[in-house]
GUGUTOR-326762 format. One record per residue (C-alpha): residue number from 1; residue in one letter; x, y, z. Coordinates in steps of 0.1 Angstrom, whole numbers, m for minus. Layout:
<pts>
<pt num="NUM" residuo="a" xx="X" yy="Y" zz="Z"/>
...
</pts>
This chain:
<pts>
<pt num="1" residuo="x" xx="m1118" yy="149" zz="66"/>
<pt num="2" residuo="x" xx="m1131" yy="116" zz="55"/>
<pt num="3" residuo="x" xx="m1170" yy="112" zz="59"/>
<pt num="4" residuo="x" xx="m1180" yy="81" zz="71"/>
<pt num="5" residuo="x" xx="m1210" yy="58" zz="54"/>
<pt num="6" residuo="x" xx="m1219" yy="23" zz="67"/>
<pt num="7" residuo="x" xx="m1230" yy="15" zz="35"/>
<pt num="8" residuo="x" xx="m1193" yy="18" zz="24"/>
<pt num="9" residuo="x" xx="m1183" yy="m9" zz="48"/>
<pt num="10" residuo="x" xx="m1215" yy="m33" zz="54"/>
<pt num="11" residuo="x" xx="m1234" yy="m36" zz="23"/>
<pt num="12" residuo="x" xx="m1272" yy="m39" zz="18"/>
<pt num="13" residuo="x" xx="m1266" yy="m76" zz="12"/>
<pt num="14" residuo="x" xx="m1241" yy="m85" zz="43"/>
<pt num="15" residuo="x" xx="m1273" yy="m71" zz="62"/>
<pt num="16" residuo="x" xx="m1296" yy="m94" zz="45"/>
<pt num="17" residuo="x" xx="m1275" yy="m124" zz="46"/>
<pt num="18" residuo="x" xx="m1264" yy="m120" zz="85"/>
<pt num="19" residuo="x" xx="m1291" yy="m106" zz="99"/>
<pt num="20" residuo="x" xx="m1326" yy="m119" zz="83"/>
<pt num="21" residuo="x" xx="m1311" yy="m151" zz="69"/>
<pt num="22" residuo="x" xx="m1292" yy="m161" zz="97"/>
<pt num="23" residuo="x" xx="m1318" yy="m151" zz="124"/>
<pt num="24" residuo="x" xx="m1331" yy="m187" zz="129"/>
<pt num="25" residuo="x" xx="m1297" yy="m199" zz="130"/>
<pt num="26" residuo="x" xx="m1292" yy="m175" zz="159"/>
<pt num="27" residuo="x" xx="m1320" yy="m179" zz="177"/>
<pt num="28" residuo="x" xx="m1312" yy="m220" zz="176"/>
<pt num="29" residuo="x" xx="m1280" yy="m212" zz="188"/>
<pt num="30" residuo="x" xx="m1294" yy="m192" zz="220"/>
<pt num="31" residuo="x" xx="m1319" yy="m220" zz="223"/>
<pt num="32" residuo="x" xx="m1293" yy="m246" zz="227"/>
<pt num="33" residuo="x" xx="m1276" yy="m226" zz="253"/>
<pt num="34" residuo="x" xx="m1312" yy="m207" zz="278"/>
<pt num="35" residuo="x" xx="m1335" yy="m232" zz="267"/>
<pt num="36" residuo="x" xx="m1349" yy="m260" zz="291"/>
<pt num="37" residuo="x" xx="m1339" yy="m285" zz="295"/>
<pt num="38" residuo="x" xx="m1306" yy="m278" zz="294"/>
<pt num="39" residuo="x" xx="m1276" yy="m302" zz="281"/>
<pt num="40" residuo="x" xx="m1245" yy="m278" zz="279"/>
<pt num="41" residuo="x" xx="m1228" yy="m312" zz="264"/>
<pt num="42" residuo="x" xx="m1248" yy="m313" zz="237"/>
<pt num="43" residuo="x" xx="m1252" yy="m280" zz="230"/>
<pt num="44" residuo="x" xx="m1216" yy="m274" zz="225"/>
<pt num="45" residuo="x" xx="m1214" yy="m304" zz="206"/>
<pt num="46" residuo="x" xx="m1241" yy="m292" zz="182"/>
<pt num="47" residuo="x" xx="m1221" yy="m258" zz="181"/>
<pt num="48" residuo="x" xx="m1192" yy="m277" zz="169"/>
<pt num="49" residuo="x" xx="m1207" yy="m291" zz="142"/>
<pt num="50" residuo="x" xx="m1221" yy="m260" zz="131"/>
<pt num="51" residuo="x" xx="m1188" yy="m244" zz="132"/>
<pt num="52" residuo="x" xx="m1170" yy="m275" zz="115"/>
<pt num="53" residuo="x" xx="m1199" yy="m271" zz="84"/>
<pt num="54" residuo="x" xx="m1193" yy="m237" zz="78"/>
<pt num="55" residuo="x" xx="m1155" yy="m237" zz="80"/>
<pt num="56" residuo="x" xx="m1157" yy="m267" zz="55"/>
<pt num="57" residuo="x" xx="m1179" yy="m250" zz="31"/>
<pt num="58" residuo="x" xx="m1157" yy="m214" zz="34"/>
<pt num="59" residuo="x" xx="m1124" yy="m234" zz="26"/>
<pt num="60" residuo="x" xx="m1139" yy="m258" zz="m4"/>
<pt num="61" residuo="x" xx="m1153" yy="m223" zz="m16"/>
<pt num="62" residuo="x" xx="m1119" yy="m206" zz="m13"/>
<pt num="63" residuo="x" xx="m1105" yy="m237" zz="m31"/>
<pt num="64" residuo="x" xx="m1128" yy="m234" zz="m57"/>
<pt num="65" residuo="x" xx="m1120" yy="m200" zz="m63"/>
<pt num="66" residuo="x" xx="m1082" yy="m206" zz="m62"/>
<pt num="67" residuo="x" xx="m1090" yy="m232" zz="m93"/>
<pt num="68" residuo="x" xx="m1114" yy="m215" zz="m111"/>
<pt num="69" residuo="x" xx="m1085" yy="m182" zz="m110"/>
<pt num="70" residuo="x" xx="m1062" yy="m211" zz="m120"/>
<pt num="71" residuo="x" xx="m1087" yy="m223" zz="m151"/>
<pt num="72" residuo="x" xx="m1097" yy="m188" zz="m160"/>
<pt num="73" residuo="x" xx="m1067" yy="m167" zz="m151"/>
<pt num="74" residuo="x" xx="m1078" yy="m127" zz="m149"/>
<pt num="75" residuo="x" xx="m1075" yy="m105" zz="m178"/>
<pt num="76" residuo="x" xx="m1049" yy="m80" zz="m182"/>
</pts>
């Protein structure tokens, strides 16, 4: 039987990144939505255009890579 090892799955650095890094993102985010005084309208519009930056940035990064694997095709 297999053993299982978080480590194998979540490395060190997904840890760091998501969970140190990204604590004040989270904690804005929870802000927006428990804090006083409250404004679920603008709070979901903020959301949005969190969400809408970092979808951008993921897809001009995957395009990116999709060029740079087009300029510098891998080594066989």
């Amino acid at each position: 039987m297999a053993e299982f090892d978080v480590w194998n799955v979540l490395y060190p650095g997904t840890w760091v990144i998501f969970g140190i890094i990204g604590l004040p993102v989270y904690t804005a985010i929870i802000g927006w939505f428990v804090g006083k005084p409250r404004d679920l309208g603008k709070a979901m519009l903020a959301l949005t255009y969190l969400v809408g930056f970092i979808v951008s940035m993921w897809v001009g990064v995957y395009i990116f890579t999709i060029l740079l694997g087009i300029v510098f095709p891998p080594a066989m």
